[in-house]
Steps between C-alpha positions, in 0.01 A plus 500: 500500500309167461762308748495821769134482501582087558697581771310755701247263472721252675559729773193557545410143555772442715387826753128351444646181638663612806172687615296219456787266705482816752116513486553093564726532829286778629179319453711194650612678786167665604360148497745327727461839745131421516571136547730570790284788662194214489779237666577734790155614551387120464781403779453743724062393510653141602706622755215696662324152443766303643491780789133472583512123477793482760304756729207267491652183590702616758208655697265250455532354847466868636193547334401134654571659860289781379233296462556286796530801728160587316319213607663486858357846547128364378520228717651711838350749459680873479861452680769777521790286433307327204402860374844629555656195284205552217607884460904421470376236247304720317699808478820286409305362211388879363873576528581213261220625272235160576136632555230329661200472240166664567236242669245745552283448171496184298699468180491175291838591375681552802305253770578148519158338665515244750131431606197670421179598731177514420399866702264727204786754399862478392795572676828398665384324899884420550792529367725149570839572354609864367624563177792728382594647190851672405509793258137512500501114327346244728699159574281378800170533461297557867290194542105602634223308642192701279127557550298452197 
């Protein structure tokens, strides 16, 4: 009786042992599955990075006949063919998803300041070079001439 109760104890060690291996690989597996879900989610942020980054650079000298056009039009004065070329401009950037940002109200955070006037109140007199953002996160800021 003495060596059955021995070996049932044995077996019991040995099932005790393959549950905790089993308990091991499980907890094993569920850890590399998290790892990899994090790599793919991690990968696929870069390559909407990468994305964004190409976009950028490869409009940059639209955006610097944007603001050309801009500054043609201040100095000419309002001209059809100069307001015809400014709307294709425009509306081809809002198809690619780049937004002018707002120059109406001053923001510190968004507003890169070239000169400042003395006038009593502040606000924006002129804007000199727009800015743009993508996805709502700004990678030219607009460049003002402020009254203080």
């Amino acid at each position: 009786m003495n060596t059955e109760n021995v070996e049932k104890s044995v077996e019991n060690a040995d099932d005790l042992n393959k549950k905790v291996e089993n308990i091991d690989y499980k907890d094993q597996y569920l850890r590399i599955y998290a790892d990899f879900e994090n790599y793919k989610k991690r990968v696929q942020k870069e390559k909407e990075e990468i994305t964004i980054n190409t976009k950028i650079k490869s409009f940059n000298a639209i955006l610097d006949l944007d603001n050309d056009l801009n500054i043609a039009k201040k100095s000419i004065g309002d001209s059809e063919g100069i307001n015809i070329i400014l709307n294709k401009v425009s509306n081809f950037l809002k198809s690619q998803g780049i937004e002018e940002i707002q120059t109406d109200s001053y923001d510190s955070d968004l507003h890169e300041v070239v000169s400042i006037l003395e006038t009593g109140e502040e606000k924006i007199i002129d804007v000199v070079s727009k800015g743009y953002s993508i996805n709502g996160k700004p990678f030219r800021y607009p460049k003002i001439i402020l009254s203080k």
